[in-house]
C-alpha positions in Angstrom: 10.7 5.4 5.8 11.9 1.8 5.4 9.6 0.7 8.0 6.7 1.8 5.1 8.5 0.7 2.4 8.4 -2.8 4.2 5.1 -2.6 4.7 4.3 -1.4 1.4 6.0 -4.3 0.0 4.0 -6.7 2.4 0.6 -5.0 1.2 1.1 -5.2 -2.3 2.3 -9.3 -2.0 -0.7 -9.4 0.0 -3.3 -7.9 -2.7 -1.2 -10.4 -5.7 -2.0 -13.2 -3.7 -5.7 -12.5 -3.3 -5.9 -11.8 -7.4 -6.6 -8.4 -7.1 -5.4 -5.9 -9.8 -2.4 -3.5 -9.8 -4.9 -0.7 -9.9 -6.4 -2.1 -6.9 -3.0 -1.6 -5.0 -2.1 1.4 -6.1 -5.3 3.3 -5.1 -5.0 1.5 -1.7 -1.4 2.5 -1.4 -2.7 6.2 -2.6 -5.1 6.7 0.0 -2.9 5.2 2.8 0.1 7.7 2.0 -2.9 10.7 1.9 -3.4 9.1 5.4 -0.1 8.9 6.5 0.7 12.3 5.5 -2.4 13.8 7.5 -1.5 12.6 10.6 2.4 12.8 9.9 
């Protein structure tokens, strides 16, 4: 679980830096935990 917590953390630095919105993030990091979760 830390490895995605890192990688979580990298993502949403990532979408600051580009000026993109908090919604944008957390809709992106909705659909990539509904991913994660499908394939386990």
């Amino acid at each position: 679980m830390a490895d995605f917590e890192a990688l979580l953390y990298r993502f949403k630095r990532n979408i600051s830096i580009l000026g993109r919105s908090k919604s944008t993030f957390e809709n992106y990091a909705r659909h990539v935990d509904a991913i994660a979760l499908h394939y386990g």
